[in-house]
PyMOL commands that place a pseudoatom at each C-alpha (Angstrom):
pseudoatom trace, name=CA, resn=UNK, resi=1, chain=A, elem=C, hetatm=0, pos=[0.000, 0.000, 0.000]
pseudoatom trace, name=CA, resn=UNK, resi=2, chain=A, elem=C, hetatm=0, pos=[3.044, 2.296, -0.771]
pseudoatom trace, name=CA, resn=UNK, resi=3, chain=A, elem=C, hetatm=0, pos=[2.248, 5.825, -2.173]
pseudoatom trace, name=CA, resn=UNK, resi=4, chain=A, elem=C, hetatm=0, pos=[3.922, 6.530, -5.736]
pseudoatom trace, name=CA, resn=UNK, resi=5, chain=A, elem=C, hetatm=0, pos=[3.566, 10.399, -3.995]
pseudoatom trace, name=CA, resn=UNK, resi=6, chain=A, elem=C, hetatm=0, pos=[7.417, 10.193, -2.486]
pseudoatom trace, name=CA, resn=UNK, resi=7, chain=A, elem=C, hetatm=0, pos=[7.244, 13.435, -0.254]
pseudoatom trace, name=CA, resn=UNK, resi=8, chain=A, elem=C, hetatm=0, pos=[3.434, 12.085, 0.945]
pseudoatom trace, name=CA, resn=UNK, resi=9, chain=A, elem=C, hetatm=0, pos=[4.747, 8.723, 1.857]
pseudoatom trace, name=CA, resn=UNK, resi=10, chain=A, elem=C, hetatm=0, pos=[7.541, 10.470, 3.307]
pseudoatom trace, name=CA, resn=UNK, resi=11, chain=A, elem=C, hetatm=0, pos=[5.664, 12.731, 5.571]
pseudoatom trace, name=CA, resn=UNK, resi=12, chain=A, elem=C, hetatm=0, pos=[3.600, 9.918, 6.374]
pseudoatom trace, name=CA, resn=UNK, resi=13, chain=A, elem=C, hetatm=0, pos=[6.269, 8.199, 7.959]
pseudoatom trace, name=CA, resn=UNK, resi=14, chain=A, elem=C, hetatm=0, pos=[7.596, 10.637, 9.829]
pseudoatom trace, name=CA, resn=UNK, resi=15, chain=A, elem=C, hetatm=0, pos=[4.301, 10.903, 11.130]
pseudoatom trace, name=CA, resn=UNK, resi=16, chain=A, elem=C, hetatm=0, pos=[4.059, 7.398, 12.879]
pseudoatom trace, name=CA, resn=UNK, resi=17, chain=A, elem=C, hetatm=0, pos=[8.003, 7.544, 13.783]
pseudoatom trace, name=CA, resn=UNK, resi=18, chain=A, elem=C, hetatm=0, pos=[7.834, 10.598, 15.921]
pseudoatom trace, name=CA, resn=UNK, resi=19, chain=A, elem=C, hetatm=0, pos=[4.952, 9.129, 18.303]
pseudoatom trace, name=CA, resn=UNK, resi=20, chain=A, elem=C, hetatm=0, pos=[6.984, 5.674, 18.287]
pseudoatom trace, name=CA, resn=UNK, resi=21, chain=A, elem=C, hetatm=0, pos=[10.584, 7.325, 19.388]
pseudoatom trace, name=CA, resn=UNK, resi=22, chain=A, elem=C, hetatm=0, pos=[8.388, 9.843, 21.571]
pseudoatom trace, name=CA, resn=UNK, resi=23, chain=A, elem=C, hetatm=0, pos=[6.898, 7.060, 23.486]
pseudoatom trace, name=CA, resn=UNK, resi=24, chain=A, elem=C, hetatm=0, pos=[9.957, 4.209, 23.242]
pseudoatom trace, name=CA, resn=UNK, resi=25, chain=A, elem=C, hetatm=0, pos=[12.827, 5.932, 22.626]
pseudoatom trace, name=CA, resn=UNK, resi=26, chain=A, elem=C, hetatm=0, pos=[15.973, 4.994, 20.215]
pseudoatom trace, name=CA, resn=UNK, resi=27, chain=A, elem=C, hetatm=0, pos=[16.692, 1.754, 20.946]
pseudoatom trace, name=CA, resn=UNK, resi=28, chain=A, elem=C, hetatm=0, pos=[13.361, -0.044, 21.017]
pseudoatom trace, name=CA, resn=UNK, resi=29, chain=A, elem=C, hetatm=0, pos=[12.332, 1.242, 18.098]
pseudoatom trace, name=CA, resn=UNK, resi=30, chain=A, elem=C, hetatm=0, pos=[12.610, -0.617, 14.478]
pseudoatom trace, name=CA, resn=UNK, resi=31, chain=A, elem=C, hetatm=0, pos=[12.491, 0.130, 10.976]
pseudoatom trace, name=CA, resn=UNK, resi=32, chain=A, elem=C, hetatm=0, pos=[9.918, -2.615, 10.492]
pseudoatom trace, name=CA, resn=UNK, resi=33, chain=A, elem=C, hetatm=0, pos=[7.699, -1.177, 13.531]
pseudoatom trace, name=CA, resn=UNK, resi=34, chain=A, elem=C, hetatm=0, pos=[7.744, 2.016, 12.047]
pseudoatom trace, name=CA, resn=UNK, resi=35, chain=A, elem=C, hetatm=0, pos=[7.549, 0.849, 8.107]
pseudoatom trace, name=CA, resn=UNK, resi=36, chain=A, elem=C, hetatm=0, pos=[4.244, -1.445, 9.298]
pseudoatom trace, name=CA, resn=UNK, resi=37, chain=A, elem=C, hetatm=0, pos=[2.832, 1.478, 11.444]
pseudoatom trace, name=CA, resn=UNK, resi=38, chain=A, elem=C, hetatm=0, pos=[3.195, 3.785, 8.244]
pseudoatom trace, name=CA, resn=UNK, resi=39, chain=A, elem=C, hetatm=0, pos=[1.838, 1.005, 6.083]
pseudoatom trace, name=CA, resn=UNK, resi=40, chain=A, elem=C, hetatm=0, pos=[5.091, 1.057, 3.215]
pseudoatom trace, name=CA, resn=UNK, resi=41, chain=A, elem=C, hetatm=0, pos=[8.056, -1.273, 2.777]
pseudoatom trace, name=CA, resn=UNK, resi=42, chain=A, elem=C, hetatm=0, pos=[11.305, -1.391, 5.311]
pseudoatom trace, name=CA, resn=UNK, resi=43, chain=A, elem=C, hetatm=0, pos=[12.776, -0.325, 2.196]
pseudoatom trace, name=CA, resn=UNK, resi=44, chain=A, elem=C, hetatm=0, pos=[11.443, 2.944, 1.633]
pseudoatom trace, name=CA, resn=UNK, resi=45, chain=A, elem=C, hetatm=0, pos=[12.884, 4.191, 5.378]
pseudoatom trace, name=CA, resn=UNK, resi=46, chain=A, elem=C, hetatm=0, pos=[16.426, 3.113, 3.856]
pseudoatom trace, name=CA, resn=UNK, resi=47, chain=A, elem=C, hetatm=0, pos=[15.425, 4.933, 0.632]
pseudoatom trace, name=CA, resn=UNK, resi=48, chain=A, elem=C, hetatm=0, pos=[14.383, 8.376, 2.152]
pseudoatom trace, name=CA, resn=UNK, resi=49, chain=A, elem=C, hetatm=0, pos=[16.524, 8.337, 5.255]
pseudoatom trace, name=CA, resn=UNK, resi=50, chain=A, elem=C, hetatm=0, pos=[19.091, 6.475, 4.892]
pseudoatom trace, name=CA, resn=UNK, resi=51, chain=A, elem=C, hetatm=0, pos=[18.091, 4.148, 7.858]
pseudoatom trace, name=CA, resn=UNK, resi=52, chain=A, elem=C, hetatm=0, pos=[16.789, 3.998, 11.305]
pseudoatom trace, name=CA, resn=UNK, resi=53, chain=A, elem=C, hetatm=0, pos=[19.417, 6.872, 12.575]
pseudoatom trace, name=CA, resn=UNK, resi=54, chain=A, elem=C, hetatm=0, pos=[18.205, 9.247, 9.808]
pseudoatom trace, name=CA, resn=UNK, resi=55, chain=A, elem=C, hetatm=0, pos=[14.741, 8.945, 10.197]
pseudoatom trace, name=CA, resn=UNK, resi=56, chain=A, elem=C, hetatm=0, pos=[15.451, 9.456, 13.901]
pseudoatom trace, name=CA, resn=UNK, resi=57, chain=A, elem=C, hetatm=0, pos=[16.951, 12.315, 13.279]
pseudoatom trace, name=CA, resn=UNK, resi=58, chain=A, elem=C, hetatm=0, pos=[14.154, 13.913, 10.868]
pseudoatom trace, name=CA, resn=UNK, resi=59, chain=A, elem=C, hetatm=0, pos=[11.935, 12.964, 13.289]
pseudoatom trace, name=CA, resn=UNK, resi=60, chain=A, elem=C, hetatm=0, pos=[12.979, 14.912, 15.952]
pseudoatom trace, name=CA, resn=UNK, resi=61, chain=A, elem=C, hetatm=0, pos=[13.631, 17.590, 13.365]
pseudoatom trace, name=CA, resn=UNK, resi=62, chain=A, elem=C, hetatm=0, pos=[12.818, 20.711, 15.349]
pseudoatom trace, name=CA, resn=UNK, resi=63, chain=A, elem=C, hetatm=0, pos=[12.678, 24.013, 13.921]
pseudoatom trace, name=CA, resn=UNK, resi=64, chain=A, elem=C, hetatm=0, pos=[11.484, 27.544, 16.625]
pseudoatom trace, name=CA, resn=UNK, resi=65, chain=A, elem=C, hetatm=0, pos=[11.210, 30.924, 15.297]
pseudoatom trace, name=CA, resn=UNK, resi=66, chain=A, elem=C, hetatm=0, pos=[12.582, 32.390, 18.424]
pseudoatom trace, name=CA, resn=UNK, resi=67, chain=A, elem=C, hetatm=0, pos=[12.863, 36.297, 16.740]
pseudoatom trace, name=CA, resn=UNK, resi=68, chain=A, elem=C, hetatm=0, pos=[10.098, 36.919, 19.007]
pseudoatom trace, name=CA, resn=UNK, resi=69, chain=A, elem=C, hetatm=0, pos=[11.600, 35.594, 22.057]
pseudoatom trace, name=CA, resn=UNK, resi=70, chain=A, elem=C, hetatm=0, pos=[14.685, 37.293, 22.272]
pseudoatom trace, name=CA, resn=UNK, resi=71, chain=A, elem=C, hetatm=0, pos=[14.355, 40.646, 19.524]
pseudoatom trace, name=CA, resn=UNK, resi=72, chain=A, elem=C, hetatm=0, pos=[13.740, 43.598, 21.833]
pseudoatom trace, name=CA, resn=UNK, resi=73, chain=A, elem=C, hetatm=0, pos=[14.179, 45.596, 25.054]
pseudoatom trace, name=CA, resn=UNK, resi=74, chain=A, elem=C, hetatm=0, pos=[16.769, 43.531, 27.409]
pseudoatom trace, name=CA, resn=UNK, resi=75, chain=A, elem=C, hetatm=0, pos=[15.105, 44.655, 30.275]
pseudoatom trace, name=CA, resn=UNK, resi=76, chain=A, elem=C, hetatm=0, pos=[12.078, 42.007, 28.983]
pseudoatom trace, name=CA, resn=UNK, resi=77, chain=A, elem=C, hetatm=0, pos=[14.277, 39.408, 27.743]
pseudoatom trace, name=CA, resn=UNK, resi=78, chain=A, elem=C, hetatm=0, pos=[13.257, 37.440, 31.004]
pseudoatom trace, name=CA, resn=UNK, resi=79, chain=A, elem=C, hetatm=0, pos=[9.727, 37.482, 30.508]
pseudoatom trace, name=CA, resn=UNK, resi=80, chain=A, elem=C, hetatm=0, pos=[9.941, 36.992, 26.452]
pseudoatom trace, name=CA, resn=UNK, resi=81, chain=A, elem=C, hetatm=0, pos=[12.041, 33.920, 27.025]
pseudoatom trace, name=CA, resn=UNK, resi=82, chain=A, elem=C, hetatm=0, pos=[10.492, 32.713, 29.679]
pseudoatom trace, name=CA, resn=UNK, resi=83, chain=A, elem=C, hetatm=0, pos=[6.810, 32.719, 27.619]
pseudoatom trace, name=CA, resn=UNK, resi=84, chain=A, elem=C, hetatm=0, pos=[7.795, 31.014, 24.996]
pseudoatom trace, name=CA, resn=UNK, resi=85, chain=A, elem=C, hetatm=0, pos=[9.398, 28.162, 26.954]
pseudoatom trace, name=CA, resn=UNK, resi=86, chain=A, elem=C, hetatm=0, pos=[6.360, 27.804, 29.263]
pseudoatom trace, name=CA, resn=UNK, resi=87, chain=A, elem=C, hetatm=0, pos=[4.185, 27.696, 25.921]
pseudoatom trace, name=CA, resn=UNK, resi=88, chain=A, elem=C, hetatm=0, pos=[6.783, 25.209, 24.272]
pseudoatom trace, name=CA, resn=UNK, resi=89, chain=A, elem=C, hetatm=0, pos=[6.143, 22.382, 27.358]
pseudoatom trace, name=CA, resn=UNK, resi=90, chain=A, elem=C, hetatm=0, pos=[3.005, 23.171, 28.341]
pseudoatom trace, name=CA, resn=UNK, resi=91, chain=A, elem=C, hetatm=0, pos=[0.820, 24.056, 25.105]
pseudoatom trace, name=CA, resn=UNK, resi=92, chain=A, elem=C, hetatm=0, pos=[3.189, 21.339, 22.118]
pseudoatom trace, name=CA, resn=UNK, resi=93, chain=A, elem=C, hetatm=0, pos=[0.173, 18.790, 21.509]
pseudoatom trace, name=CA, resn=UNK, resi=94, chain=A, elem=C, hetatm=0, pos=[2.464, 15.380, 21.496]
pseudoatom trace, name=CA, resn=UNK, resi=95, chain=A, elem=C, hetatm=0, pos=[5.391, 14.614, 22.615]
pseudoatom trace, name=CA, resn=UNK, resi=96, chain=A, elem=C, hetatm=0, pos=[7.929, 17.204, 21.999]
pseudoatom trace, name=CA, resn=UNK, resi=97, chain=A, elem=C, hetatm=0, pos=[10.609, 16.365, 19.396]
pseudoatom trace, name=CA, resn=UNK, resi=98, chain=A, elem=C, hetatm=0, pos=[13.440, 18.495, 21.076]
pseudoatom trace, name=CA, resn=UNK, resi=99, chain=A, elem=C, hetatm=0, pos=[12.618, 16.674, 23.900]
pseudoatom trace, name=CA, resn=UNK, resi=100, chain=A, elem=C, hetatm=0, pos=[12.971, 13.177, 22.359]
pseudoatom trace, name=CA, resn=UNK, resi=101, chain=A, elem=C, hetatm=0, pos=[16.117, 14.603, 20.916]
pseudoatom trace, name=CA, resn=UNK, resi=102, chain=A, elem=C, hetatm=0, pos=[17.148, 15.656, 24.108]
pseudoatom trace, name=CA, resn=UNK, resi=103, chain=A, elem=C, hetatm=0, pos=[16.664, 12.406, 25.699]
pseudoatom trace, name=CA, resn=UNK, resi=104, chain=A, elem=C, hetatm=0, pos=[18.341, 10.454, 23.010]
pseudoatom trace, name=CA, resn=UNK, resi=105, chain=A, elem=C, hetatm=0, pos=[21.784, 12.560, 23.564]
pseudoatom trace, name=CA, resn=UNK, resi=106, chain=A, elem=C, hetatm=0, pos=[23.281, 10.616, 25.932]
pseudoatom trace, name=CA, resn=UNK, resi=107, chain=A, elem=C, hetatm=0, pos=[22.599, 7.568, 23.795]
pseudoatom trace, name=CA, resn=UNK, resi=108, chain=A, elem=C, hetatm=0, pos=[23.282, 8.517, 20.762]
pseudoatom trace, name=CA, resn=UNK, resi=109, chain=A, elem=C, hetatm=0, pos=[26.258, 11.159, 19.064]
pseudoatom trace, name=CA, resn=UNK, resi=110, chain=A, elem=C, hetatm=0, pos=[24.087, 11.861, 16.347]
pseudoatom trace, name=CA, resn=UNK, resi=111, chain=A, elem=C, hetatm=0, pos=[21.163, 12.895, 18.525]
pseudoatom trace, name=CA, resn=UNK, resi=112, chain=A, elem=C, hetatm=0, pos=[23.879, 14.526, 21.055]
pseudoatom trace, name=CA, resn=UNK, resi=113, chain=A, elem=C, hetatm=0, pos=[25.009, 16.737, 17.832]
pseudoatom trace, name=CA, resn=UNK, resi=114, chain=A, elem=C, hetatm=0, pos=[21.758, 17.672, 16.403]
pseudoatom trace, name=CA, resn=UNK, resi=115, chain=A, elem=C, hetatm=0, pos=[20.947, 18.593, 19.610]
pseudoatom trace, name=CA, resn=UNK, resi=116, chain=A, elem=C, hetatm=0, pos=[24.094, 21.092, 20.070]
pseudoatom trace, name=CA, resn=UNK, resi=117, chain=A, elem=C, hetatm=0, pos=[24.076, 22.680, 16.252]
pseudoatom trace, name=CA, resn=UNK, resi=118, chain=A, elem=C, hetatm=0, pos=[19.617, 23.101, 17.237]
pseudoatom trace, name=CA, resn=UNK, resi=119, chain=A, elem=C, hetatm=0, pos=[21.073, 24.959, 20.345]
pseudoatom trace, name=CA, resn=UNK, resi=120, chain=A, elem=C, hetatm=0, pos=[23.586, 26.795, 18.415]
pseudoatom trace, name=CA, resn=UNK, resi=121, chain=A, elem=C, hetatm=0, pos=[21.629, 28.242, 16.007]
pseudoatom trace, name=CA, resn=UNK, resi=122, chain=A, elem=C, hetatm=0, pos=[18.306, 28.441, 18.014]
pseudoatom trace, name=CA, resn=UNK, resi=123, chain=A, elem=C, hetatm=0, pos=[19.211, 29.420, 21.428]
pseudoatom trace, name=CA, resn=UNK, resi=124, chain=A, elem=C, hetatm=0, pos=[22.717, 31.044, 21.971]
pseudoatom trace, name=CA, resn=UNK, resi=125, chain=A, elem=C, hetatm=0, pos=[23.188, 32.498, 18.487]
pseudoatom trace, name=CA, resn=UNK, resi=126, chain=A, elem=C, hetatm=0, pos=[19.889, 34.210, 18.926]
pseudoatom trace, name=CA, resn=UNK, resi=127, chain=A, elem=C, hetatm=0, pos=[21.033, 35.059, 22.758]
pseudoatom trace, name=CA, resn=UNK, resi=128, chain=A, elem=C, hetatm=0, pos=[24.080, 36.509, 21.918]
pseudoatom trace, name=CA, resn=UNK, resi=129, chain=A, elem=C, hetatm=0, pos=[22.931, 38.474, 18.936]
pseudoatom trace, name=CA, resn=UNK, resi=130, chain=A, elem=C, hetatm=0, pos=[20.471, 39.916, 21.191]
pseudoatom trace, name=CA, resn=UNK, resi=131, chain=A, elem=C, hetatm=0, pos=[22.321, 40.571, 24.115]
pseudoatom trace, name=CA, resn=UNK, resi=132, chain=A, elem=C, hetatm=0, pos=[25.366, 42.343, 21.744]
pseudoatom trace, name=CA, resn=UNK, resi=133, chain=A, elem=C, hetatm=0, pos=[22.420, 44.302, 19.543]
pseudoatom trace, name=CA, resn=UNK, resi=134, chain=A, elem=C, hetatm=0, pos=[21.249, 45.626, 23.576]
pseudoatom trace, name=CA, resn=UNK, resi=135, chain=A, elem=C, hetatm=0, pos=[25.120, 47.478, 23.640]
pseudoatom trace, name=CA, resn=UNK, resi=136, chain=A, elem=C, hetatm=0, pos=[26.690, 44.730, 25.703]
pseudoatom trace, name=CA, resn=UNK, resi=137, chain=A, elem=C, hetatm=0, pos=[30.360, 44.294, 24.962]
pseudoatom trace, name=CA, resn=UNK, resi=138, chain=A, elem=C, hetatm=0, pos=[31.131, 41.185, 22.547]
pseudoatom trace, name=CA, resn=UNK, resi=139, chain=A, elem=C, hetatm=0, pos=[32.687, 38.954, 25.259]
pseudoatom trace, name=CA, resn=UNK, resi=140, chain=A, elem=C, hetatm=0, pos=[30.357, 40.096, 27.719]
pseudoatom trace, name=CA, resn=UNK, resi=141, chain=A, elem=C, hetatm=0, pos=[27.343, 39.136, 25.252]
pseudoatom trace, name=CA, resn=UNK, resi=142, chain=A, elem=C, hetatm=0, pos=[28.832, 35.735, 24.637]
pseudoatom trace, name=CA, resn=UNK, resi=143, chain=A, elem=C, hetatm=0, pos=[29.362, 34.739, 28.600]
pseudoatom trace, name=CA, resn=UNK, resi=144, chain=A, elem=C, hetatm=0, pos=[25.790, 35.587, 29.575]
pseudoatom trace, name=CA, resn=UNK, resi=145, chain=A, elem=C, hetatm=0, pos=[24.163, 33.800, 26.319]
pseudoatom trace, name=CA, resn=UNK, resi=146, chain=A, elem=C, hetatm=0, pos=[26.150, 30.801, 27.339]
pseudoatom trace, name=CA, resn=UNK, resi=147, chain=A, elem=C, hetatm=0, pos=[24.543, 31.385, 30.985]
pseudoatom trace, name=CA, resn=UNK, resi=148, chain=A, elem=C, hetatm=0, pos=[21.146, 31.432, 29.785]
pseudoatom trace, name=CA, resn=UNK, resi=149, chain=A, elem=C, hetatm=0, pos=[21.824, 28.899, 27.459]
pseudoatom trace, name=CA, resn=UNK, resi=150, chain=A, elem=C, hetatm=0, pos=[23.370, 26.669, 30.277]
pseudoatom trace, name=CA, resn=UNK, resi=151, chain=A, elem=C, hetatm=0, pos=[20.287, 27.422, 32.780]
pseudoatom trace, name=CA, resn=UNK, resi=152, chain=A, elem=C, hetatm=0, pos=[17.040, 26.727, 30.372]
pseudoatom trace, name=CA, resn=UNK, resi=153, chain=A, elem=C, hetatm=0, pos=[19.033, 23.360, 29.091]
pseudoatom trace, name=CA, resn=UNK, resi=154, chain=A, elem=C, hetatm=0, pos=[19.294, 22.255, 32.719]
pseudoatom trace, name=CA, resn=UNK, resi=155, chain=A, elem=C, hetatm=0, pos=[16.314, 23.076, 33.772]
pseudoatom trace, name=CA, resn=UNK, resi=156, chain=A, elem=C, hetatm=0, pos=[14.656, 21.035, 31.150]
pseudoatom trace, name=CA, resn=UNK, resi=157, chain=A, elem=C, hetatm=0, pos=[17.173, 18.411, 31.506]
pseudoatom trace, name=CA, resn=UNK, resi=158, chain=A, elem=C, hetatm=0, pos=[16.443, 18.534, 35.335]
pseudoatom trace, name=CA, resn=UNK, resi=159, chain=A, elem=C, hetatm=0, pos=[11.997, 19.225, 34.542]
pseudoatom trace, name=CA, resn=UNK, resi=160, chain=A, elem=C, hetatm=0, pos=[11.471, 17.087, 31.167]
pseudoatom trace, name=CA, resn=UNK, resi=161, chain=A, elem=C, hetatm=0, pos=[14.376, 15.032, 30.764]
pseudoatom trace, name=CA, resn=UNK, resi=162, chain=A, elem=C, hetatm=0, pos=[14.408, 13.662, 34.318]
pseudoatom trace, name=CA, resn=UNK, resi=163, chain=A, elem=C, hetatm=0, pos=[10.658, 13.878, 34.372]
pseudoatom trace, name=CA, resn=UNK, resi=164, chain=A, elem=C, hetatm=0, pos=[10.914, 15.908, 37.726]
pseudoatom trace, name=CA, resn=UNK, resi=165, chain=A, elem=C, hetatm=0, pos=[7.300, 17.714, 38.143]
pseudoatom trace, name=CA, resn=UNK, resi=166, chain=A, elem=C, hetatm=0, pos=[7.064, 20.867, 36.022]
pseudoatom trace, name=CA, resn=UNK, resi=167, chain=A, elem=C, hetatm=0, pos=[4.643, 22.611, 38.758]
pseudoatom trace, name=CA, resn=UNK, resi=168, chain=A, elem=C, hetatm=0, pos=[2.324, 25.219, 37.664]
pseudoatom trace, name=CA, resn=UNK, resi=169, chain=A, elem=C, hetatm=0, pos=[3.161, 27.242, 34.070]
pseudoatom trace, name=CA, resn=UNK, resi=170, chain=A, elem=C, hetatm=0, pos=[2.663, 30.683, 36.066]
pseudoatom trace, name=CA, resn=UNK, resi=171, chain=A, elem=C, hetatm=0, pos=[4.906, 30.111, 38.513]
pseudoatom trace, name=CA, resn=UNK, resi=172, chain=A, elem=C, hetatm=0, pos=[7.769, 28.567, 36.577]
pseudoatom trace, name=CA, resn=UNK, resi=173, chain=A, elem=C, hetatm=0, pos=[7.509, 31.651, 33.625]
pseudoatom trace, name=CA, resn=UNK, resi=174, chain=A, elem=C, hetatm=0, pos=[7.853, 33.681, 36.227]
pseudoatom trace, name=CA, resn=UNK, resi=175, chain=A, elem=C, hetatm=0, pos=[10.348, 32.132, 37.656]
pseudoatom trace, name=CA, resn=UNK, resi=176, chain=A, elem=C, hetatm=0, pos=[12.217, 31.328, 34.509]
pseudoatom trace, name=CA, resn=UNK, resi=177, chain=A, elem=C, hetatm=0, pos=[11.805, 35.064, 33.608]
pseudoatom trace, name=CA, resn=UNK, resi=178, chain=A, elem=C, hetatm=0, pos=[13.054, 36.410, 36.675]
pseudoatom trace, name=CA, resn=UNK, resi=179, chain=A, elem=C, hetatm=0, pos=[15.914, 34.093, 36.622]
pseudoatom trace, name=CA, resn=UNK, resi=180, chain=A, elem=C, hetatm=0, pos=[16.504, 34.688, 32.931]
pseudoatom trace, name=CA, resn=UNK, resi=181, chain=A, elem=C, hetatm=0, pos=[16.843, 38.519, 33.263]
pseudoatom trace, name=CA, resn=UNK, resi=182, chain=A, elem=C, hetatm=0, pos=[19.232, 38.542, 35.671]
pseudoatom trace, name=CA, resn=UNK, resi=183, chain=A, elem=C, hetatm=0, pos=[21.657, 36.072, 33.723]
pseudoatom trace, name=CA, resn=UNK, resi=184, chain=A, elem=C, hetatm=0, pos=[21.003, 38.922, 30.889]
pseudoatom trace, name=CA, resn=UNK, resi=185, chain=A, elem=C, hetatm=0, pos=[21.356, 42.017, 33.400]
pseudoatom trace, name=CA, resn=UNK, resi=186, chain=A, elem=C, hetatm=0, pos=[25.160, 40.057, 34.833]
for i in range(1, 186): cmd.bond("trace and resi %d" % i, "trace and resi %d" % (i + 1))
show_as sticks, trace
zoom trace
């Protein structure tokens, strides 16, 4: 029951992977479970991804706008931050696929460097940008973007990862924010 519609049959199964690594991780997953879940051949995973580690990396493909976040007034980089992370674990319908990504580091290098170049380019790129566009000096910019960096990574390792209680969303943006701002304030 294969598609002849290649980027259909594609999306289709990276549609039934992500809920299968979501829910049972790297390891336990197979090609086969997730080619008979999509309803196509093993084959066509090998075709479009090159195998089980590249669909597991599309999979937990994750792509954030986060202009919004961190473009503005310093003195609200807390609470603009902050938002958008309590909206990212709270409000993502599913399981997350940064998450999953996040959880597959230790396992796996190629989940442990898709994980740093997302970071990179989505969290202290953006950070530092910000932070040296608010008239910070260059090396100051960089050290507190790694320190906010640093903090929201740990306290989703320590919150998602390590499946501690996340508590209630007010109290943890505001939190977060508060925290935040005065990584971004030194």
């Amino acid at each position: 029951m294969t598609s002849r519609n290649a980027a259909a049959t594609r999306q289709r199964i990276l549609e039934h992977a992500r809920p299968l690594f979501a829910q049972h991780g790297f390891a336990a997953v197979t090609v086969k479970g997730v080619a008979d879940a999509a309803g196509v051949s093993p084959n066509l995973i090998t075709r479009y991804f090159g195998g089980k580690d590249g669909l597991f990396l599309a999979a937990t493909r994750v792509e954030i706008p986060v202009t919004d976040s961190v473009d503005g007034d310093r003195s609200e980089l807390g609470s603009r931050l902050a938002a958008s992370i309590v909206r990212r674990w709270f409000g993502a319908p599913g399981e997350d696929p940064l998450l999953v990504l996040q959880r597959a580091s230790g396992e796996r290098p190629e989940a442990a460097e898709a994980l740093a170049a997302f970071l990179d380019t989505n969290s202290l790129g953006p950070l530092y940008h910000s932070l040296r566009d608010s008239g910070l000096d260059d090396a100051v910019a960089r050290e507190r973007a790694a320190a906010i960096d640093a903090f929201v990574l740990g306290v989703s390792t320590r919150r998602r990862v390590l499946r501690s209680e996340l508590g209630d969303p007010a109290e943890l943006q505001a939190w977060l924010a508060a925290t935040i701002q005065r990584l971004a304030d030194g």
